[in-house]
NULO-721091 format. One line per field, with one value per residue: residue in three letters; x, y, z of N, C-alpha, C, O in turn. Coordinates in nm, 3 decimals. Layout:
% NULO-721091
code <- (Ala,...) $
n_px <- (X,...) $
n_py <- (Y,...) $
n_pz <- (Z,...) $
ca_px <- (X,...) $
ca_py <- (Y,...) $
ca_pz <- (Z,...) $
c_px <- (X,...) $
c_py <- (Y,...) $
c_pz <- (Z,...) $
o_px <- (X,...) $
o_py <- (Y,...) $
o_pz <- (Z,...) $
//
This chain:
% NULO-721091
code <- (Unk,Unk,Unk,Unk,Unk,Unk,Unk,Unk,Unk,Unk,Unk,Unk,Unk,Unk,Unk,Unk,Unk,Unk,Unk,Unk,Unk,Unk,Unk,Unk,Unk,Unk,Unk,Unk,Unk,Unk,Unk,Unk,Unk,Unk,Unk,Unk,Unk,Unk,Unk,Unk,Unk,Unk,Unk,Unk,Unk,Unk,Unk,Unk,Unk,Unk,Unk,Unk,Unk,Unk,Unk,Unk,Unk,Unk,Unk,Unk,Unk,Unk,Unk,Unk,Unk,Unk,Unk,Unk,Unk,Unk,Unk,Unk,Unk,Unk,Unk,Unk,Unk,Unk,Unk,Unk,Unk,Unk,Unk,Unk,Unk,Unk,Unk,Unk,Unk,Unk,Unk,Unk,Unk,Unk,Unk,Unk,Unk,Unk,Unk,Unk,Unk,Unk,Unk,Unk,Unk,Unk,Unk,Unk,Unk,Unk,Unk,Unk,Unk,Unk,Unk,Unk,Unk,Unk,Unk,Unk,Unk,Unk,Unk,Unk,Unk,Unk,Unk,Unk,Unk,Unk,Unk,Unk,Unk,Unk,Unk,Unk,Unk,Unk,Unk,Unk,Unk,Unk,Unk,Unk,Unk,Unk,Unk,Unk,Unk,Unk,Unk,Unk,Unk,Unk,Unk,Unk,Unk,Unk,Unk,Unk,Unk,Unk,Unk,Unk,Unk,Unk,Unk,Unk,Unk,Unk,Unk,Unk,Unk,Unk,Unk,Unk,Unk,Unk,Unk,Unk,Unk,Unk,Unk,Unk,Unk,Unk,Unk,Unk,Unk,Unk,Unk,Unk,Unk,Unk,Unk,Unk,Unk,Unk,Unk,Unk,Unk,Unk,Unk,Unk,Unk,Unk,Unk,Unk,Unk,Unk,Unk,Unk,Unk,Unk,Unk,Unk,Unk,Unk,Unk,Unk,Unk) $
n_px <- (0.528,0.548,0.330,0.193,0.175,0.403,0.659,0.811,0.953,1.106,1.375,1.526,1.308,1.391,1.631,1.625,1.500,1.649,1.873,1.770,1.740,1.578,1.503,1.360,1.088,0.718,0.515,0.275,0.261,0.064,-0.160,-0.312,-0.149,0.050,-0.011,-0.192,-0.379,-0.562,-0.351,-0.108,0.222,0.411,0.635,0.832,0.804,0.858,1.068,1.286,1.184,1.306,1.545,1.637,1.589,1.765,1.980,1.988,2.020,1.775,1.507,1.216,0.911,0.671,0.307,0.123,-0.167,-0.412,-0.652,-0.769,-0.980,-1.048,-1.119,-1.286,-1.448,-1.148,-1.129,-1.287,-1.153,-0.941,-0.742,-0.664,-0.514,-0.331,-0.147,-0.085,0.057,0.285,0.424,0.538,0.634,0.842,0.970,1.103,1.212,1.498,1.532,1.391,1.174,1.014,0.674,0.358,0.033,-0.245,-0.384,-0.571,-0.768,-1.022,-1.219,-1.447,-1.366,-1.116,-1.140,-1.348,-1.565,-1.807,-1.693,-1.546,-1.355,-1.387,-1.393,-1.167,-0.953,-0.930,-0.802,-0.539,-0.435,-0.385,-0.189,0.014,0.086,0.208,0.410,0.583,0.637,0.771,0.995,1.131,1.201,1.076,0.913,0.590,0.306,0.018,-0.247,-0.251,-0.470,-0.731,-0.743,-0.864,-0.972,-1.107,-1.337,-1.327,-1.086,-1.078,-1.264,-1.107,-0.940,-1.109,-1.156,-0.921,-0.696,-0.467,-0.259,-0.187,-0.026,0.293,0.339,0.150,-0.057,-0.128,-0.338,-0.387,-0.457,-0.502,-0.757,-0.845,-0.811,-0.514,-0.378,-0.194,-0.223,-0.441,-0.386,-0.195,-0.378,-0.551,-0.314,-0.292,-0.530,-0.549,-0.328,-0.455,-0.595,-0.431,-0.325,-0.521,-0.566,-0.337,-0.154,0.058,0.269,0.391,0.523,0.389,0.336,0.287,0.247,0.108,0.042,-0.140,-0.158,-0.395,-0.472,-0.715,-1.031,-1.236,-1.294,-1.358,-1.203,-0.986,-0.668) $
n_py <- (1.200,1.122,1.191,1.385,1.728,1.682,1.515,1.686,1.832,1.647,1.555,1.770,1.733,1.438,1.501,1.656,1.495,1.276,1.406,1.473,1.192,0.978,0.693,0.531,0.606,0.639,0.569,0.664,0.486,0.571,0.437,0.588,0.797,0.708,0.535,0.750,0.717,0.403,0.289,0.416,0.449,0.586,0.628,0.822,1.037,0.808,0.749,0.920,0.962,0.724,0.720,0.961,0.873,0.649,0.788,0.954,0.747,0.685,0.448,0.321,0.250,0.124,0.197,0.000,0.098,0.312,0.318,0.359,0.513,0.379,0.120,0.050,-0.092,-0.204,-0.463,-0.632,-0.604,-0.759,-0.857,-0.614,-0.473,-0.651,-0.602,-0.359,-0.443,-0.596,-0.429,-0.198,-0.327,-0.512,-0.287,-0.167,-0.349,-0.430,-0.230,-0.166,-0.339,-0.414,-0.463,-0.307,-0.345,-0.170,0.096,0.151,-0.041,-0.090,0.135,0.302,0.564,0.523,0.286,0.280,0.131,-0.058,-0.119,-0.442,-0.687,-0.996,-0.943,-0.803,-0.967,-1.120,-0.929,-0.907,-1.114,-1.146,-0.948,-1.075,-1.273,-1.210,-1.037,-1.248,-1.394,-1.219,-1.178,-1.396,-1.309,-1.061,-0.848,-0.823,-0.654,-0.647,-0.409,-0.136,-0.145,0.113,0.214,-0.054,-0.240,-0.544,-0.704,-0.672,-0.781,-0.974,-1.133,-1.094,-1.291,-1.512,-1.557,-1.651,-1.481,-1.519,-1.628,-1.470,-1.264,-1.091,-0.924,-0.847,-0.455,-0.190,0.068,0.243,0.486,0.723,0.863,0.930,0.990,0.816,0.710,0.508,0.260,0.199,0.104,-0.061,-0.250,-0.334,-0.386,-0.635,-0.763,-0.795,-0.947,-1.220,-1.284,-1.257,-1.514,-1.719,-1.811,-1.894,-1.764,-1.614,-1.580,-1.377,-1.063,-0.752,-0.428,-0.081,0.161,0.403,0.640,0.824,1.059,1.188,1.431,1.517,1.489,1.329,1.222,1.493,1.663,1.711,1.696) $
n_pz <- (-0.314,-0.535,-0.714,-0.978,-0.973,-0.802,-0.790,-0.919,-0.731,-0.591,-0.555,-0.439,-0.188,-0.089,-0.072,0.214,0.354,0.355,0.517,0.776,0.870,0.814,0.692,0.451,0.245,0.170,-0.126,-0.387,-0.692,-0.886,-1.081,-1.286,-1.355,-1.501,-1.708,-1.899,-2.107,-2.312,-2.497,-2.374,-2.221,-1.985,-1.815,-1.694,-1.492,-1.285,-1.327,-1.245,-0.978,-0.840,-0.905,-0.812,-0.517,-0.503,-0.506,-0.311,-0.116,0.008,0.089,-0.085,-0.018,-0.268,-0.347,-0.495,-0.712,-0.844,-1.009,-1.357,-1.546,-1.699,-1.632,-1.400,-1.150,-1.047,-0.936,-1.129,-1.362,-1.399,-1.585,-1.736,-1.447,-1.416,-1.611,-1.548,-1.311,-1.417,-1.592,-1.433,-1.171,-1.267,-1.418,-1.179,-1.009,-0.978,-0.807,-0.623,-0.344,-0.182,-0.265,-0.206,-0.209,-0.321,-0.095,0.202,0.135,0.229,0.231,0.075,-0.068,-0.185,-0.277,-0.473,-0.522,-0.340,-0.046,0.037,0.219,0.076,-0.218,-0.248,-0.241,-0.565,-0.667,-0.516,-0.519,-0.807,-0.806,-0.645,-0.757,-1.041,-0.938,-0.771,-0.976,-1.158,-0.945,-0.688,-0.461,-0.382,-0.169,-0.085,0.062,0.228,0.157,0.298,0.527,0.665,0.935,1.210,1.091,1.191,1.101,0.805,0.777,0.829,0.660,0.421,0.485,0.510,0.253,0.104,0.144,0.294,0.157,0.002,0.056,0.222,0.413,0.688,0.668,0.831,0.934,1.204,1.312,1.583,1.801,2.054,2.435,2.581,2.403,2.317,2.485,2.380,2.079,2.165,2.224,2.048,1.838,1.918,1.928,1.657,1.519,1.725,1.513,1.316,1.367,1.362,1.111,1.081,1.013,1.212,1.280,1.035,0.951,1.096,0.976,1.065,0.841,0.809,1.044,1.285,1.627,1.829,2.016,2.092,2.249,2.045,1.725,1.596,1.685,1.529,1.449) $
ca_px <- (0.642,0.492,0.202,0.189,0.342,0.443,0.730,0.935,1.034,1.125,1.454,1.562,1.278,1.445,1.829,1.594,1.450,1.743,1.942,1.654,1.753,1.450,1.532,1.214,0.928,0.601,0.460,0.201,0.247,-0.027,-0.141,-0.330,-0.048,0.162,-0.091,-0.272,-0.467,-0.491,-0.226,0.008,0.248,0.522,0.737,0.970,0.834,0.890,1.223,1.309,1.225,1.383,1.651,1.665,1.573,1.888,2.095,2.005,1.986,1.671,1.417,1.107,0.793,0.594,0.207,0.033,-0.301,-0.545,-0.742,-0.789,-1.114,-1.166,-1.073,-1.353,-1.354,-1.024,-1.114,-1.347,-1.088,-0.787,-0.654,-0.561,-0.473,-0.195,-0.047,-0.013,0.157,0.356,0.488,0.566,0.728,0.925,1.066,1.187,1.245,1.592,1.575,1.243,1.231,0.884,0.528,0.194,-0.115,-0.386,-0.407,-0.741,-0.918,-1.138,-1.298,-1.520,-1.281,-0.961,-1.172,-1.440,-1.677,-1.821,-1.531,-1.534,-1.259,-1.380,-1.351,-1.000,-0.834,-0.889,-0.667,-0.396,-0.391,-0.332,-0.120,0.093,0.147,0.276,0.516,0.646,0.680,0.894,1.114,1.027,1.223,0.991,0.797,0.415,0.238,-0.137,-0.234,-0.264,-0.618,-0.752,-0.801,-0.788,-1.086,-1.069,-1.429,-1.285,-0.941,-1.123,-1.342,-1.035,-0.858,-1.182,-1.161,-0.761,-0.585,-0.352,-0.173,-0.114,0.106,0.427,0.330,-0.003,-0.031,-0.245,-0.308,-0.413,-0.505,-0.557,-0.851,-0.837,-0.686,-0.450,-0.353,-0.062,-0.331,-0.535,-0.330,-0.138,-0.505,-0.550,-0.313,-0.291,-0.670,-0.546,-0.212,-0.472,-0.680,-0.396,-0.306,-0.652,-0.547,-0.251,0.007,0.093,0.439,0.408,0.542,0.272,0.359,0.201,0.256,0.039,-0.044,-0.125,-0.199,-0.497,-0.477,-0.850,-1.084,-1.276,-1.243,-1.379,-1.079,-0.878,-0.532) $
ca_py <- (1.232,1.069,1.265,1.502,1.801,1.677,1.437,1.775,1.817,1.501,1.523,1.837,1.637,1.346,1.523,1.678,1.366,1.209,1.484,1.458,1.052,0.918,0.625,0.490,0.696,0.565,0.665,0.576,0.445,0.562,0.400,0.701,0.890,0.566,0.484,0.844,0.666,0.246,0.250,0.561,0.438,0.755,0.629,0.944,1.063,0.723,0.697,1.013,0.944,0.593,0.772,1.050,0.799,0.604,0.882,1.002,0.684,0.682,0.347,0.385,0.149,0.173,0.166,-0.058,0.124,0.249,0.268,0.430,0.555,0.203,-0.017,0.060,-0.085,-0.264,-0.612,-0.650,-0.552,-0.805,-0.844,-0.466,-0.448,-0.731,-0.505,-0.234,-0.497,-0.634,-0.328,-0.119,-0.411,-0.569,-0.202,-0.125,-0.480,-0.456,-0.106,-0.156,-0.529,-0.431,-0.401,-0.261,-0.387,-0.060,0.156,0.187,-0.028,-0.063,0.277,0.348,0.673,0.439,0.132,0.300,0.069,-0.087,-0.212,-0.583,-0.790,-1.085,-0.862,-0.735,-1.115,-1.118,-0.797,-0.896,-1.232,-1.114,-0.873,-1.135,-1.392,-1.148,-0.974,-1.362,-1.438,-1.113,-1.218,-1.470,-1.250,-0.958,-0.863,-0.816,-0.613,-0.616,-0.313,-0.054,-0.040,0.269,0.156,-0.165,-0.320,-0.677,-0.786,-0.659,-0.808,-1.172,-1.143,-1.136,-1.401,-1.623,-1.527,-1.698,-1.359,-1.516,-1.695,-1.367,-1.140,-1.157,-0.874,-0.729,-0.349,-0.128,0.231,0.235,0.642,0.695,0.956,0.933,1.002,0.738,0.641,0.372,0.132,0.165,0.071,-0.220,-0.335,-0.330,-0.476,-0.758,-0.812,-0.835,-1.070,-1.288,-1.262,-1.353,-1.646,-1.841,-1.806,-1.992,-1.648,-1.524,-1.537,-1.285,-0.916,-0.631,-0.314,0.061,0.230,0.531,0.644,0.987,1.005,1.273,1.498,1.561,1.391,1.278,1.312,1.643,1.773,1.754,1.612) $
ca_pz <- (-0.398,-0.696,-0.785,-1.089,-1.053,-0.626,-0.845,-0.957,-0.621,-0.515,-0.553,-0.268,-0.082,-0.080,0.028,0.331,0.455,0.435,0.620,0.865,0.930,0.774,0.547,0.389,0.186,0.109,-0.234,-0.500,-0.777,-0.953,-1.237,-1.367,-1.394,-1.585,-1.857,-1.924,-2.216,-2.298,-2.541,-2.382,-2.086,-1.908,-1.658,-1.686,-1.353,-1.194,-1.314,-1.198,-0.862,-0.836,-0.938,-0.688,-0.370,-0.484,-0.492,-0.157,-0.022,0.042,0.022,-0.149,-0.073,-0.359,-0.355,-0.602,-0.731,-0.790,-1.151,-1.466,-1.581,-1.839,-1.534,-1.257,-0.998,-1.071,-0.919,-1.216,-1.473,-1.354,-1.687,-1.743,-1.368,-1.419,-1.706,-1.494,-1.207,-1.479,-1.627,-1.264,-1.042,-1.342,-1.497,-1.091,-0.907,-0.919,-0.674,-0.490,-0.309,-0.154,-0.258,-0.153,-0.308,-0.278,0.023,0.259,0.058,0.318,0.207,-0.073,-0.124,-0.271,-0.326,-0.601,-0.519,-0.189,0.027,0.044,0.189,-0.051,-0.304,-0.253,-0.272,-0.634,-0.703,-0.440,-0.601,-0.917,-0.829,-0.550,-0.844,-1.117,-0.842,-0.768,-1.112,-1.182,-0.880,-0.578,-0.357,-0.344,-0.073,-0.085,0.164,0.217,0.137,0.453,0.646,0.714,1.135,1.216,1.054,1.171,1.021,0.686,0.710,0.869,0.541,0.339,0.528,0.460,0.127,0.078,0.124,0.350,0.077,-0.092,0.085,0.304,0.526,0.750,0.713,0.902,0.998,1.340,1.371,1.726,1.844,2.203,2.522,2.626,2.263,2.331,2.575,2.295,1.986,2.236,2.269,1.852,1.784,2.008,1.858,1.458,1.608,1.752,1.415,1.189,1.461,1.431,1.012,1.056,0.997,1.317,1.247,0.962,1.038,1.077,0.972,1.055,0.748,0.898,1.200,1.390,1.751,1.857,2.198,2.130,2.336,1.944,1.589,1.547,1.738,1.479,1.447) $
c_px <- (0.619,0.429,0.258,0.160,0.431,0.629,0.876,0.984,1.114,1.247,1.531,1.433,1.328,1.572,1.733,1.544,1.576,1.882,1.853,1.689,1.645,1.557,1.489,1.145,0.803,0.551,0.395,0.253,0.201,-0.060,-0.247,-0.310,0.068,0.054,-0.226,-0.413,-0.427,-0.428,-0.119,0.073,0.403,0.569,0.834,0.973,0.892,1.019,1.294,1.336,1.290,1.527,1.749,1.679,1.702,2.006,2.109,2.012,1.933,1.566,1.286,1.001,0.688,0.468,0.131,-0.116,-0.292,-0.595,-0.751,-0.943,-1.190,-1.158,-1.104,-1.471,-1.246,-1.104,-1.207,-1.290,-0.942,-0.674,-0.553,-0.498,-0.327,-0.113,0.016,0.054,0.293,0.503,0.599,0.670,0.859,1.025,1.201,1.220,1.402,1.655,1.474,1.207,1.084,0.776,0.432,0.085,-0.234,-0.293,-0.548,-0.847,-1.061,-1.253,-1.369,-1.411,-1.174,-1.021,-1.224,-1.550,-1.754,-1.742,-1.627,-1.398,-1.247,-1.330,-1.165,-0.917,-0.825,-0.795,-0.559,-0.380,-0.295,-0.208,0.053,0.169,0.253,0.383,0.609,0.720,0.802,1.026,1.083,1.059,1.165,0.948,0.671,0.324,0.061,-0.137,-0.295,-0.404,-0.616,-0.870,-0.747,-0.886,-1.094,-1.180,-1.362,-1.145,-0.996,-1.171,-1.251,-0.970,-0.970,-1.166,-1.019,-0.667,-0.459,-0.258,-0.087,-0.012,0.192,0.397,0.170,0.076,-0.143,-0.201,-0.386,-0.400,-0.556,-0.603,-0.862,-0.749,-0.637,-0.386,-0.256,-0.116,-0.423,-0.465,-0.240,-0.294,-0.568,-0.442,-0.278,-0.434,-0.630,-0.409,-0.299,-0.586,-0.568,-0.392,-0.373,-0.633,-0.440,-0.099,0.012,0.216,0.458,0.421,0.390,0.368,0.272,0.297,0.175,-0.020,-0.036,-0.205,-0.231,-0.464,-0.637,-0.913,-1.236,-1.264,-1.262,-1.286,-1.015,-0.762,-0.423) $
c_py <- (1.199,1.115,1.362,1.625,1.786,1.624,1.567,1.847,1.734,1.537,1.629,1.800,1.535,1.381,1.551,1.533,1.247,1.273,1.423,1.301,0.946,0.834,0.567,0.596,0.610,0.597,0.566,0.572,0.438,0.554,0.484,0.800,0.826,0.600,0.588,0.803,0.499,0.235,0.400,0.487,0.531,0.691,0.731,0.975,0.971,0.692,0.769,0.996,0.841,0.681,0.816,0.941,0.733,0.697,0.893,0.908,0.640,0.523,0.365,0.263,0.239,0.123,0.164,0.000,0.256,0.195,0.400,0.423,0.436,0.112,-0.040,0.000,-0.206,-0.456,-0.676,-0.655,-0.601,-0.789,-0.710,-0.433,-0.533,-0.680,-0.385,-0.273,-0.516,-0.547,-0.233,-0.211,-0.498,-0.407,-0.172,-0.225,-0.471,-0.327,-0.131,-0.298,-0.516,-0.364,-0.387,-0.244,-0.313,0.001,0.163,0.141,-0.074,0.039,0.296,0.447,0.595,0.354,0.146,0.222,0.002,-0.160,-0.343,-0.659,-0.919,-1.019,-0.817,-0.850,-1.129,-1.031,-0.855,-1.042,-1.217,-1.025,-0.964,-1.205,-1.327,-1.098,-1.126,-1.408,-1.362,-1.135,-1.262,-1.416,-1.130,-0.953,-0.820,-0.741,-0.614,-0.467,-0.237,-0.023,0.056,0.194,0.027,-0.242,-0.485,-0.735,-0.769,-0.764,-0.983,-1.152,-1.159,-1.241,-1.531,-1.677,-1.613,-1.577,-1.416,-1.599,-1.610,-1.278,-1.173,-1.015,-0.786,-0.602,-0.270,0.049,0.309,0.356,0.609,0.811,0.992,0.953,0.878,0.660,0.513,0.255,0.095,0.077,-0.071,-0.280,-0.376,-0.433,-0.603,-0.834,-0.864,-0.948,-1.190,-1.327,-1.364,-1.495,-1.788,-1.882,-1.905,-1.884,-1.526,-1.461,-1.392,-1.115,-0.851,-0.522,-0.176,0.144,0.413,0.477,0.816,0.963,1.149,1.329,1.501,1.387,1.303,1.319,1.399,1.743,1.800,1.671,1.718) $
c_pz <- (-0.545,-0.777,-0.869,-0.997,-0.925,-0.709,-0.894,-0.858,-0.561,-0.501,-0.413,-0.135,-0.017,0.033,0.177,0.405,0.476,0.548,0.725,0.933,0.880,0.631,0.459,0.358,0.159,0.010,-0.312,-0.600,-0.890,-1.089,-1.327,-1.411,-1.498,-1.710,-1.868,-2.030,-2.244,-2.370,-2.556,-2.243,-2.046,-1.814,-1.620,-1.561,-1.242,-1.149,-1.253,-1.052,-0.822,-0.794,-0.823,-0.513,-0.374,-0.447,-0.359,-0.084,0.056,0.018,-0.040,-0.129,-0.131,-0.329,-0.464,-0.642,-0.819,-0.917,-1.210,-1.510,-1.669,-1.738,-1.409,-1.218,-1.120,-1.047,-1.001,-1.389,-1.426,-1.457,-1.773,-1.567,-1.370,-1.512,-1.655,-1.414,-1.274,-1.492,-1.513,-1.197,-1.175,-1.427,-1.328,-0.969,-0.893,-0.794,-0.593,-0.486,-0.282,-0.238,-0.209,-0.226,-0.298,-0.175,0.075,0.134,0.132,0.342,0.047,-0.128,-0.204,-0.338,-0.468,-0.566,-0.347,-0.113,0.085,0.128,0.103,-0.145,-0.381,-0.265,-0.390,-0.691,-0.651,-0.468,-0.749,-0.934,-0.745,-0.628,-0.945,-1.054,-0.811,-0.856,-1.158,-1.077,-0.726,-0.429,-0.316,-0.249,-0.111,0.068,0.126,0.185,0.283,0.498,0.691,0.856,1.144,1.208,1.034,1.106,0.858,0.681,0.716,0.714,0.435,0.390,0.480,0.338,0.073,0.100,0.185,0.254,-0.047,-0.064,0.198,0.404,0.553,0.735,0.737,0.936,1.094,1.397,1.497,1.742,1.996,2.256,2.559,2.462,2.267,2.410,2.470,2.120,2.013,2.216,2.097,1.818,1.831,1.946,1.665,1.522,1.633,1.622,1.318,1.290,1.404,1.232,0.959,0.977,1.103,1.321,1.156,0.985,0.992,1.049,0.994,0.941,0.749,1.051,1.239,1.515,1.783,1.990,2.195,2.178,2.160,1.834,1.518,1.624,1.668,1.469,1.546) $
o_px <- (0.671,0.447,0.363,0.081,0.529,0.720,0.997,1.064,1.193,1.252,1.579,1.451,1.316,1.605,1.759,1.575,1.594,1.957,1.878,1.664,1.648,1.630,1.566,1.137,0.822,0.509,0.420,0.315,0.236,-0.021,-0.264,-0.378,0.153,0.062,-0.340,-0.524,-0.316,-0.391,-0.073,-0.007,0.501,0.517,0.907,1.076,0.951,1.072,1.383,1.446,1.362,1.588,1.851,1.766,1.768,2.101,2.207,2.014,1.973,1.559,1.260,0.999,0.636,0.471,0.081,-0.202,-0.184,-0.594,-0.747,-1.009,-1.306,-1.200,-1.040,-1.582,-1.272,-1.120,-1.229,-1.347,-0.846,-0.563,-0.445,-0.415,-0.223,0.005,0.119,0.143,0.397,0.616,0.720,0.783,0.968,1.133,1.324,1.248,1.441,1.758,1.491,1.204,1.013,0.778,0.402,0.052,-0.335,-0.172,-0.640,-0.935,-1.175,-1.343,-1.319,-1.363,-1.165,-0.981,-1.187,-1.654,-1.716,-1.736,-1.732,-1.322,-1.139,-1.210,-1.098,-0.802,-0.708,-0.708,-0.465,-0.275,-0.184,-0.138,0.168,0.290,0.369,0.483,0.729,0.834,0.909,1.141,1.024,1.001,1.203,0.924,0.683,0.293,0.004,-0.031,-0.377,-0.451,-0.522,-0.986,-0.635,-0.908,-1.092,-1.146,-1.353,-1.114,-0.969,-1.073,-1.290,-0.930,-0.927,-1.160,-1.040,-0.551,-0.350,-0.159,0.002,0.069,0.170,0.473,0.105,0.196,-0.246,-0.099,-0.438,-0.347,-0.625,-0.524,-0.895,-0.634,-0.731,-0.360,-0.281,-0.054,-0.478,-0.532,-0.217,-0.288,-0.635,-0.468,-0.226,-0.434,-0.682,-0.457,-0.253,-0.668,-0.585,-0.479,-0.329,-0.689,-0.437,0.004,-0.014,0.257,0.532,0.329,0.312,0.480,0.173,0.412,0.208,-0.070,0.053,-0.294,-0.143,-0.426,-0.690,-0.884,-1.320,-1.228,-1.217,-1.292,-0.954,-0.784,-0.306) $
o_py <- (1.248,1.100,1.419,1.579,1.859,1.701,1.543,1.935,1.770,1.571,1.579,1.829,1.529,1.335,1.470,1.498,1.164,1.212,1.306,1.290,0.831,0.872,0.538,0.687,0.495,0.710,0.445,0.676,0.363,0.622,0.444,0.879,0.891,0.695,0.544,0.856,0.453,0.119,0.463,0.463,0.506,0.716,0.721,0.965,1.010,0.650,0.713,1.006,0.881,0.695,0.773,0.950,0.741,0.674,0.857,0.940,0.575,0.495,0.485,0.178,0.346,0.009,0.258,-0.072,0.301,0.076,0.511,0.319,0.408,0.001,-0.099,0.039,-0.260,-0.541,-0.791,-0.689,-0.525,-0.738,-0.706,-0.343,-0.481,-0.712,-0.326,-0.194,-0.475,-0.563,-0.216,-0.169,-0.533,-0.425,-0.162,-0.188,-0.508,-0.323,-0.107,-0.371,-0.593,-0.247,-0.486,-0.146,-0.376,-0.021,0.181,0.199,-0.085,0.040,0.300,0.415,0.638,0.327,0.077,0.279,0.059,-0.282,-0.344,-0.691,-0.958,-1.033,-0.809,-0.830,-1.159,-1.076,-0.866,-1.084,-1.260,-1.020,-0.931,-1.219,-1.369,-1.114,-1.107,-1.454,-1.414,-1.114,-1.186,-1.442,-1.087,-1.064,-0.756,-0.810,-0.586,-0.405,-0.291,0.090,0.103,0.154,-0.011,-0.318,-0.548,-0.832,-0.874,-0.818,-1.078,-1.160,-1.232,-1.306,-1.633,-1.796,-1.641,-1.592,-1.376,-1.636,-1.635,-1.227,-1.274,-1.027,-0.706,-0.589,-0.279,0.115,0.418,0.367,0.512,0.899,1.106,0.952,0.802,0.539,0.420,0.149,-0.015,-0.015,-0.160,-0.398,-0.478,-0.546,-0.678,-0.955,-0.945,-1.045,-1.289,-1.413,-1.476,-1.579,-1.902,-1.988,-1.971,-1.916,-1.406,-1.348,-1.304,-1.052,-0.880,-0.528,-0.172,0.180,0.512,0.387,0.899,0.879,1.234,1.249,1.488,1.269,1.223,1.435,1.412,1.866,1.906,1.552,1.685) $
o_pz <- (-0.645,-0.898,-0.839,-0.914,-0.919,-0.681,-0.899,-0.889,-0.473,-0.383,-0.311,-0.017,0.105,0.142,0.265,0.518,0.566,0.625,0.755,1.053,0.922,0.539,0.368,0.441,0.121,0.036,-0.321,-0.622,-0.982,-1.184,-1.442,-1.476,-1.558,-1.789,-1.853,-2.024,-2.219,-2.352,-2.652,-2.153,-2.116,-1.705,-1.521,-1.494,-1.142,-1.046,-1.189,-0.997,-0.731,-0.688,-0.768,-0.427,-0.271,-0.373,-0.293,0.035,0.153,-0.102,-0.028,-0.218,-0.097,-0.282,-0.525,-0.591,-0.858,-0.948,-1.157,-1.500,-1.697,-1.771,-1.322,-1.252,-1.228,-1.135,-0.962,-1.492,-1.414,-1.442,-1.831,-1.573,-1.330,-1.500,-1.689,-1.386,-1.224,-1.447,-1.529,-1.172,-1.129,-1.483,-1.337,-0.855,-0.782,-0.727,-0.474,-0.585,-0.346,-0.276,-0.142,-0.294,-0.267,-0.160,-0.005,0.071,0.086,0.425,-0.065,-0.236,-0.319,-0.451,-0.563,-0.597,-0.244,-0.132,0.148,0.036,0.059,-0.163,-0.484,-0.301,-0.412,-0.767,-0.729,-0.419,-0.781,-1.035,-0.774,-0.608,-0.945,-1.124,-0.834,-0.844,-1.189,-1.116,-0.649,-0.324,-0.207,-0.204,-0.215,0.165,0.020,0.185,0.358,0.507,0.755,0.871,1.109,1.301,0.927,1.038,0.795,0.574,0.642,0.640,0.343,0.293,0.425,0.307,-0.045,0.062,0.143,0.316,-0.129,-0.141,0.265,0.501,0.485,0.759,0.670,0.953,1.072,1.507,1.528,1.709,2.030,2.212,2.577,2.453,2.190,2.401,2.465,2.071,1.931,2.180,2.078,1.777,1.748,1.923,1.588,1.580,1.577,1.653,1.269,1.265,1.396,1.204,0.855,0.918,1.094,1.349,1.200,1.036,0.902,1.099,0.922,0.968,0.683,1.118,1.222,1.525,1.777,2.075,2.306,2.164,2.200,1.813,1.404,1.625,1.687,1.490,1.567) $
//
């Protein structure tokens, strides 16, 4: 709903999805659509949609990312990444309670660079503290795995991640037949992951998911 030119719909998107019963959206954020150049920053589209999601009644979790062409990879470039946290969660904290720090950065494709979970604790640090600071009632989501990459997520948990965010999120695509034995069996494995971390308690969320009839992932969706 966010994206350039996706954003000049939003708004008879919005009335349909909430006809439809749906009361949450997920959308980026993106901060290479905010700050086109380093001293130009546009929120018009953002406000826009804010706008619209209130109207309809709609919630909006926003996703924190990715990078601008002076600021790659991001977790190398904290100090312009905390301007863009700054700016974003402090212009719309008093309508949007939650955040989401990346998406799939478990992927070179989002990440830019070679996915790390070390890596990714300095961003969602930087980005956990500034979001606190602006208001301690926020929420904080990890940002959403693409699967359910527990060596990656342990690697950030080594790393301190668990001191950064108030909720696991994952996106536990299922390829196979029997998909619901398989995704109970997932995440019962990341559950016993955060556990041994010392945040079991903490909600998980699936923020994506699609569930396959083909027998592998050249079937298709």
């Amino acid at each position: 709903l966010s994206r350039l030119p996706e954003w000049k719909h939003a708004d008879r998107e919005l009335q349909v999805i909430r006809e439809g019963g749906i009361r949450w959206v997920r959308t980026d954020f993106d901060w290479k659509y905010i700050q086109k150049k380093p001293d130009q920053w546009d929120y018009s589209h953002l406000d826009s949609l804010v706008a619209s999601a209130k109207k309809h009644h709609v919630r909006i979790l926003p996703i924190l990312g990715y990078d601008v062409k002076w600021a790659v990879p991001v977790y190398r470039n904290l100090d312009l990444w905390r301007e863009y946290v700054h700016r974003t969660v402090s212009r719309y904290a008093r309508d949007l309670r939650y955040w989401e720090v990346w998406n799939e950065q478990n992927g070179s494709g989002f990440w830019r660079d070679r996915p790390s979970g070390a890596n990714y604790v300095p961003l969602l640090k930087r980005a956990y503290e500034e979001i606190k600071k602006i208001d301690p009632e926020l929420t904080v989501l990890y940002g959403g795995t693409a699967g359910v990459p527990l060596g990656y997520i342990e690697d950030s948990l080594k790393a301190g991640a668990g001191a950064y965010f108030d909720v696991m999120n994952i996106h536990p695509y299922q390829w196979y037949h029997f998909p619901e034995s398989k995704l109970a069996f997932e995440i019962g494995r990341i559950r016993r992951t955060m556990e041994r971390y010392g945040i079991g308690e903490r909600p998980l969320w699936i923020t994506e998911i699609g569930l396959s009839t083909g027998r592998s992932r050249n079937s298709g969706y």
